[in-house]
C-alpha positions in Angstrom: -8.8 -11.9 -12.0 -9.8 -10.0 -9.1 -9.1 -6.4 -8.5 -6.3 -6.3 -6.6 -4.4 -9.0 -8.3 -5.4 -6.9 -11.1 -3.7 -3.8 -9.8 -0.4 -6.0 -8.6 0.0 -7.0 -12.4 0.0 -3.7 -13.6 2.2 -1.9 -10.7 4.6 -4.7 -11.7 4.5 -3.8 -15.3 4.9 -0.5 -14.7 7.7 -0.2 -12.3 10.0 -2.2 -14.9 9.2 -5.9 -14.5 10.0 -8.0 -11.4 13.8 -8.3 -12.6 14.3 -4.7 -12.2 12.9 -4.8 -8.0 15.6 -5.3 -5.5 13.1 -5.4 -2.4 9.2 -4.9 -2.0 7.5 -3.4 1.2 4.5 -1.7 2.5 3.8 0.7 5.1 0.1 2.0 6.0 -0.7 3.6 2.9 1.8 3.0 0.2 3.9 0.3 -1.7 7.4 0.9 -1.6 10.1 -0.6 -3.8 13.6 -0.6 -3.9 14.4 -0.4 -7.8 17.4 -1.4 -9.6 17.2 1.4 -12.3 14.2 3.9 -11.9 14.3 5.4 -15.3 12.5 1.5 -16.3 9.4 2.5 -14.4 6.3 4.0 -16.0 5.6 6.8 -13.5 2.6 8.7 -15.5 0.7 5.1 -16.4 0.6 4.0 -12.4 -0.8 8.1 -11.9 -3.3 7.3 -13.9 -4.6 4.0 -12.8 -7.6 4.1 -11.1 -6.8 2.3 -7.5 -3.3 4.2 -6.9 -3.4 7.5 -5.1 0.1 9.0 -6.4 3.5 8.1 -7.0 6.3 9.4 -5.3 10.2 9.0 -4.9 11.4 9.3 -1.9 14.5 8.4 0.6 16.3 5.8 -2.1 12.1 4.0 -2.4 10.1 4.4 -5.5 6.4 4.9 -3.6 3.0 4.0 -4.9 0.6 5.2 -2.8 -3.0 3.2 -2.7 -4.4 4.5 0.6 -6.2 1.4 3.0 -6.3 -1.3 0.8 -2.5 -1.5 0.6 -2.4 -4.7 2.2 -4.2 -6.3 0.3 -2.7 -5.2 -3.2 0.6 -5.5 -1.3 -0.1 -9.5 -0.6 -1.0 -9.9 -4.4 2.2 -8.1 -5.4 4.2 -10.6 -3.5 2.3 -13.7 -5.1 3.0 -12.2 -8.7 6.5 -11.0 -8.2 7.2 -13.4 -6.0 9.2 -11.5 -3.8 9.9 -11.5 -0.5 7.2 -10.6 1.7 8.7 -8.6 4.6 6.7 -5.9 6.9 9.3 -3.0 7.1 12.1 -1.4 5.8 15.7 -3.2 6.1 18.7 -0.7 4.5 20.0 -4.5 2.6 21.4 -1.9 -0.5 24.0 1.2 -0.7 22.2 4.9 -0.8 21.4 5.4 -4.3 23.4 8.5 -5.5 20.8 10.9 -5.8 19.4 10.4 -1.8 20.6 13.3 -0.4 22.7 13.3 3.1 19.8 14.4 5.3 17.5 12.2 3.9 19.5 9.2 4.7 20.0 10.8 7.9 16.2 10.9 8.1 16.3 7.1 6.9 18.4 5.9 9.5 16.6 7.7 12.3 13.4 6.3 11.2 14.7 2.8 11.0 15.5 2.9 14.4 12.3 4.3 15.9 10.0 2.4 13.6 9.7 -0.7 15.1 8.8 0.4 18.3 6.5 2.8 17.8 3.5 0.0 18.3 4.9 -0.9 21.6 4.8 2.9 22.5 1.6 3.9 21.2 -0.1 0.9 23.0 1.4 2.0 26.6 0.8 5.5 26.0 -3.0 4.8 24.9 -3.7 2.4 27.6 -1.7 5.6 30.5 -4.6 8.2 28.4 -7.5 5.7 28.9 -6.6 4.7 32.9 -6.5 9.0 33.2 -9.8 8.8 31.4 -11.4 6.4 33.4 -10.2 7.9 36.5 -11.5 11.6 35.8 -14.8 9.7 34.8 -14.8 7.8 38.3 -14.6 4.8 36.8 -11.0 3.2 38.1 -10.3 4.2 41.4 -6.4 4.6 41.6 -5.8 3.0 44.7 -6.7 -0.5 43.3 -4.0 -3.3 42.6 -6.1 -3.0 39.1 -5.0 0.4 38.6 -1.6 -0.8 39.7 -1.1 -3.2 37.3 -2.5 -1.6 34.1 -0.4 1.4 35.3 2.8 -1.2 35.4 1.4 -2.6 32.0 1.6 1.4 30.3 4.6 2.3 31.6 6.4 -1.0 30.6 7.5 0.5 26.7 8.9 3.6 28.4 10.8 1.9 31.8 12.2 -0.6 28.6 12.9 1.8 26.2 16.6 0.8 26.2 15.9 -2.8 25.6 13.5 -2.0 22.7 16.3 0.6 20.9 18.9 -1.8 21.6 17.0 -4.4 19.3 15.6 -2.4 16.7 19.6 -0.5 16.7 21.3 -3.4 16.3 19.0 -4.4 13.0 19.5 -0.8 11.8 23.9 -1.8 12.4 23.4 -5.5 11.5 25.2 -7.1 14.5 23.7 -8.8 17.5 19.9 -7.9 18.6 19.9 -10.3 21.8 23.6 -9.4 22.6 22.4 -5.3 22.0 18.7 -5.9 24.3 21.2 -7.6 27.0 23.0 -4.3 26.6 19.7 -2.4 27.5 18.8 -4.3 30.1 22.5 -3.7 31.7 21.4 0.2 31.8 18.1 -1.0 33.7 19.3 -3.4 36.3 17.8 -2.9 39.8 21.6 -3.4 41.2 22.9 -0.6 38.7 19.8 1.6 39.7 20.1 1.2 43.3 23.8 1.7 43.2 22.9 4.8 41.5 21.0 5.8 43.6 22.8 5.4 46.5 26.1 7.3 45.1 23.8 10.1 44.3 22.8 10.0 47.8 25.5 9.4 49.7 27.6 12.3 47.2 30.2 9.2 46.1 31.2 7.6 42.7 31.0 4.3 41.3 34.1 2.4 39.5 34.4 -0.3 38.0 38.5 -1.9 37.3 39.1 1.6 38.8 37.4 2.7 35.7 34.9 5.8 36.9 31.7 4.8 36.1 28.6 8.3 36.2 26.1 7.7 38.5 23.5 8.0 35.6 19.7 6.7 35.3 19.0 5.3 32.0 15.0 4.0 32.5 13.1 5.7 29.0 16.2 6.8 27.8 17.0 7.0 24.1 20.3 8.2 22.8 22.7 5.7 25.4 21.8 2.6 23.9 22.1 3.8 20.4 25.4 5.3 21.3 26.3 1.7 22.7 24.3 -0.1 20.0 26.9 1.5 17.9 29.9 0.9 19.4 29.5 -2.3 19.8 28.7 -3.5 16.1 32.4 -2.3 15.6 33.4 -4.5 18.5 31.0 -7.5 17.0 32.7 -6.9 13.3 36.5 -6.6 14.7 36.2 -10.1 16.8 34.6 -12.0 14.1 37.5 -11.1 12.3 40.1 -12.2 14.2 38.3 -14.7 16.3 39.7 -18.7 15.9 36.2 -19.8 14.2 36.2 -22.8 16.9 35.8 -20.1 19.8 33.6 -17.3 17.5 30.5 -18.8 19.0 31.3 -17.4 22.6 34.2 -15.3 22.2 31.9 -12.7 19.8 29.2 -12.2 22.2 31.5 -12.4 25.2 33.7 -9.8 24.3 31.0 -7.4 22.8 29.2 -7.3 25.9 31.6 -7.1 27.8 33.8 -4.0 26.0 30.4 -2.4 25.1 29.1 -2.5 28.2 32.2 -0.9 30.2 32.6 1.9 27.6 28.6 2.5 27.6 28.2 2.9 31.4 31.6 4.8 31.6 31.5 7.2 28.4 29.1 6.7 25.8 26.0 6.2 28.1 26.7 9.3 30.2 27.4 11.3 26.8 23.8 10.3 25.4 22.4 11.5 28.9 23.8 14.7 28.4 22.5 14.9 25.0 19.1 14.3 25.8 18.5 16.3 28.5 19.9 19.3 26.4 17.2 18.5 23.8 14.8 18.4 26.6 16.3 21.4 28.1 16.2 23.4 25.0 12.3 22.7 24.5 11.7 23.5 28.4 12.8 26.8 27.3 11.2 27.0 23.9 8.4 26.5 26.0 8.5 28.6 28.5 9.3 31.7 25.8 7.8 30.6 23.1 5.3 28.2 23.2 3.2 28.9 20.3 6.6 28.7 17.8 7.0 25.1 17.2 3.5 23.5 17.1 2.6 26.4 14.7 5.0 25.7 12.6 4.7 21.9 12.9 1.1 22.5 11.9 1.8 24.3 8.7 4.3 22.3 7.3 3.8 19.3 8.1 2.6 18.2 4.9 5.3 19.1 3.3 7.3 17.5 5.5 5.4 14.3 4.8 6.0 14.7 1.2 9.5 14.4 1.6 9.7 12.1 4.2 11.7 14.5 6.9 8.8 14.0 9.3 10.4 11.0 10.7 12.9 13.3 12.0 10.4 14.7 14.8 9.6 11.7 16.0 12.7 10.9 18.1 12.0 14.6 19.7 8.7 14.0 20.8 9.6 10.4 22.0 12.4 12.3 24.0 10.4 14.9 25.4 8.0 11.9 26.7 10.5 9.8 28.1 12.5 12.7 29.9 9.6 14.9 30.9 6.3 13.1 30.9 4.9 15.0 28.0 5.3 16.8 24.4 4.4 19.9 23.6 6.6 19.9 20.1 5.8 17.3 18.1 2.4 15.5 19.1 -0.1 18.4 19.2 1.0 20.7 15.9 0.7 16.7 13.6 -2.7 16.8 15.5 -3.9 20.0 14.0 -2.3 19.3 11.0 -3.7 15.9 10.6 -7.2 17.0 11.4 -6.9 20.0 8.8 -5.9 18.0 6.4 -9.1 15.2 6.7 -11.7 18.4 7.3 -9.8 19.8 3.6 -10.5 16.4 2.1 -14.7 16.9 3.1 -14.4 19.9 1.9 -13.3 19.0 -1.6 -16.3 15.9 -1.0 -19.0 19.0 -0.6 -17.9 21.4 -3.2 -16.6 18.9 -6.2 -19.1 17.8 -8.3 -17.0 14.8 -9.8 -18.7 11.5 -8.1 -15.2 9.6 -8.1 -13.7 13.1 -6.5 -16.6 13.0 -3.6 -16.4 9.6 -2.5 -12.8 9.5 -2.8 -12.1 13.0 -0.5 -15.0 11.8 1.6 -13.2 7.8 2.8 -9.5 9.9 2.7 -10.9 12.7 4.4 -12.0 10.2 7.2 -8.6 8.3 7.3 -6.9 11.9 7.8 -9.0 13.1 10.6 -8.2 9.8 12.3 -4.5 10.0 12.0 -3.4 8.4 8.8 -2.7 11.5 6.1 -1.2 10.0 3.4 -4.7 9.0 1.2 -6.1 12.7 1.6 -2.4 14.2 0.8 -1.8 12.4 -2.3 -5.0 11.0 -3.4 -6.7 15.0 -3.0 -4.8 17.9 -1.3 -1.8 17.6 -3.9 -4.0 16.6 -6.9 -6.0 19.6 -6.4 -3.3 22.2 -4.7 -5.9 24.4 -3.6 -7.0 22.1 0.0 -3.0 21.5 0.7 -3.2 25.6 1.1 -6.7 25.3 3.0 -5.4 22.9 5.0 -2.0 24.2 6.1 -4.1 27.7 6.7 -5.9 25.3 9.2 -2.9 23.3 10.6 -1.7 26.7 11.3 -4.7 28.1 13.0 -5.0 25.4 15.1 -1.3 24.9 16.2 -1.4 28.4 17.0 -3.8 27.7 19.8 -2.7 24.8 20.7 1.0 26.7 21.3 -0.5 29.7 22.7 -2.2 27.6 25.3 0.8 25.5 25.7 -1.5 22.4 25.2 0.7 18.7 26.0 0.5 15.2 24.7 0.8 13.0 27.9 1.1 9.7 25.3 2.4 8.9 22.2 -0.3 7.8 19.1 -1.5 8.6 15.9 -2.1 11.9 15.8 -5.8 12.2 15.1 -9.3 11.8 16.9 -8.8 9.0 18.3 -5.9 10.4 20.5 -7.3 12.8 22.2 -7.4 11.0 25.0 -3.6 11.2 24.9 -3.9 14.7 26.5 -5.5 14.2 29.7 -2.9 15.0 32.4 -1.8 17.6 34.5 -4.4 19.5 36.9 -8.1 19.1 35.7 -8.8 18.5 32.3 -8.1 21.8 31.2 -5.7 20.7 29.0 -7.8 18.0 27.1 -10.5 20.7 26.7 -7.8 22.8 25.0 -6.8 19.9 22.5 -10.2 19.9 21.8 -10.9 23.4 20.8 -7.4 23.4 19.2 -8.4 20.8 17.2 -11.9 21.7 16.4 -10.4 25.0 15.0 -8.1 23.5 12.8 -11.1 21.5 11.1 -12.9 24.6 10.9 -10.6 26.8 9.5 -9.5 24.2 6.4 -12.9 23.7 6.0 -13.9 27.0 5.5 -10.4 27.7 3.7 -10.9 24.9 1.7 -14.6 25.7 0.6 -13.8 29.5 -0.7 -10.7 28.5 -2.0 -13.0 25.9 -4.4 -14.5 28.8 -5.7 -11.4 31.3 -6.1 -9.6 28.1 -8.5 -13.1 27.7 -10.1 -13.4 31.7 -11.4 -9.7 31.5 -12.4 -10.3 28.5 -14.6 -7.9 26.1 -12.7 -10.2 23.3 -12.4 -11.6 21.0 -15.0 -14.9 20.4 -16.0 -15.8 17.6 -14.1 -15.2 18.9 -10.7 -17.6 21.6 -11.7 -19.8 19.5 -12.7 -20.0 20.8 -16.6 
């Protein structure tokens, strides 16, 4: 039996037998099960088997976290349970009494933003490489090339609606090609250019005498969810009272055509409103207290992690790009945050003298510094205590800086090394040079935090023998 599949039989074991698992997925770094009773599973055995991080309980999921290899262990998992095999979360089950309100808000709002995130990440990284190659004099932009790989990054964002209205409609279970036609209504040239035109010309539009707000909705993300939602009522009230000989034209039919007519005339206007207010409100954040939010943000976001409440930022900072270009909230405080957390896990690698301790903080360490926390988190920072405080001291040095010199993400990505990129844009590449020293000082600082701080838990006896190599 190889390792993994050895794993797979023992996480089974542990969480109470295949019988007591409801649903089985996996997202970068952990397992995640849906339990039918969570008192069944064996929480302190799977913390101490050698190949699982930590275990955690979070928004309705019992979590094993295994760091890279998930995938793998995940696949064996499947075989030996033979469950499902699915690659993200679908709400199929009630909230389980003890998930509290704001985490199933948190829940929902990730659900929704989840499955695009790929689609973002790859425009916004291929918008930060074409600024790269252009400051390097490698892409001219006056080249149909340029044109096109422009037109190929911007394509997520200009689409945004047609992406939420898929990934919505999952979230409310009715139509996702009836919700993406939906989208692309809020897109269409003839909409925009009569848009365009009424703004011009100082007019309205109607429609049925209906008045219609001359609104743009290209990147936009609240209007289709509004809609989205809407129309899954109208989807469940006509397949209840639709003859089942017309249901397979009438549902659509009428969905689109109510939905749409109460999007463009109330609900879509509403979630413009809404998200230029949010936009609004950081503008001015920004301009009077810049350093606030990425400080904070790179503080606590660890402990946001933990209980899953960081999904909640990422519909800001996906806002804040779609509305004005850049992010100065959410992107660059989970950069020095992230980073803090990896240089914290070398740290621990240099100071422990437990060989499983080293090479363990020195592979999660690497993983955090490029973007993907969860290994150093659970597998060191929260085992140990003592880096999670070196590395927030760093998360909050370096989001300091970065809020003091109002540093901006111009693309979306993992927030780690290899995003920097992310923040070329405005005039020069001040800005990038700032993410750069921003960043460098949050590894510095949780390094150096995380060092001393070794030695303060040593003299007070809170470490065992085998870090200290006795």
């Amino acid at each position: 039996m190889g390792k993994f599949e050895a794993l797979a039989a023992t996480i089974i074991e542990n969480i109470g037998g295949r019988e007591n698992v409801n649903q089985a997925l996996h997202c970068a770094t952990r397992l995640r099960f849906t339990l039918k009773d969570d008192s069944k599973a064996n929480t302190e055995a799977l913390k101490n088997t050698p190949g699982i991080m930590s275990v955690i309980q979070a928004g309705g999921q019992y979590q094993v976290v295994i760091g890279p290899d998930v995938a793998e262990v995940y696949q064996e998992v499947v075989t030996l349970g033979k469950f499902e095999s699915k690659e993200q979360v679908e709400d199929t089950d009630a909230p389980k009494k003890d998930q509290s309100k704001l985490s199933q808000a948190l829940e929902f709002v990730a659900s929704i933003f989840q499955p695009i995130i790929p689609a973002i990440t790859a425009g916004g990284l291929v918008k930060a490489l074409m600024a790269l190659f252009v400051a390097l004099h490698v892409l001219d932009n006056t080249t149909q090339t340029y044109a096109l790989l422009s037109a190929m990054a911007d394509a997520p964002f200009y689409f945004l609606p047609v992406l939420l209205g898929a990934s919505t409609a999952k979230r409310f279970k009715c139509n996702q090609y009836v919700a993406m036609a939906l989208g692309g209504l809020l897109i269409y040239p003839s909409f925009i250019t009569m848009v365009t035109e009424a703004k011009a010309a100082g007019t309205g539009i109607a429609m049925f005498g209906i008045p219609i707000t001359p609104a743009s909705y290209s990147s936009s993300v609240i209007p289709i969810i509004l809609g989205v939602w809407f129309m899954s009522y109208v989807e469940r009230f006509m397949n209840k009272i639709s003859p089942k000989a017309i249901k397979f034209f009438s549902v659509p039919v009428v969905s689109l055509f109510v939905s749409g007519i109460v999007t463009l005339a109330l609900l879509g206007p509403i979630g413009t409103w809404v998200g230029n207010g949010i936009a609004a409100f950081f503008t001015w954040l920004d301009a009077h207290a810049a350093w606030a939010v990425p400080t904070l943000v790179g503080t606590l976001s660890p402990l946001l992690v933990m209980t899953g409440t960081h999904y909640g930022l990422i519909p800001i900072g996906i806002n804040n790009l779609a509305t004005a270009g850049f992010d100065t909230v959410v992107g660059p405080g989970m950069l020095a945050s992230n980073v803090a957390q990896g240089a914290a896990g070398f740290a621990v690698s240099v100071r422990s003298k437990n060989k499983a301790t080293k090479e363990l903080a020195a592979s999660a360490g690497l993983t955090g510094v490029l973007g993907i926390t969860e290994p150093v988190l659970y597998g060191i920072n929260l085992k140990f205590i003592y880096p999670l405080i070196g590395a927030m001291v760093g998360g909050f040095a370096g989001g300091l800086f970065l809020g003091i010199t109002k540093t901006a993400r111009y693309a979306a990505g993992s927030p780690g090394l290899l995003v920097l990129p992310a923040y070329i844009g405005g005039e020069g590449m001040m800005n990038l040079v700032n993410a750069c020293i921003g960043t460098g000082i949050a590894m510095v600082v949780s390094f150096i935090a995380t060092f001393i701080l070794f030695g303060v838990y040593a003299r007070q006896g809170k470490l065992d023998a085998a870090e200290l190599g006795k």
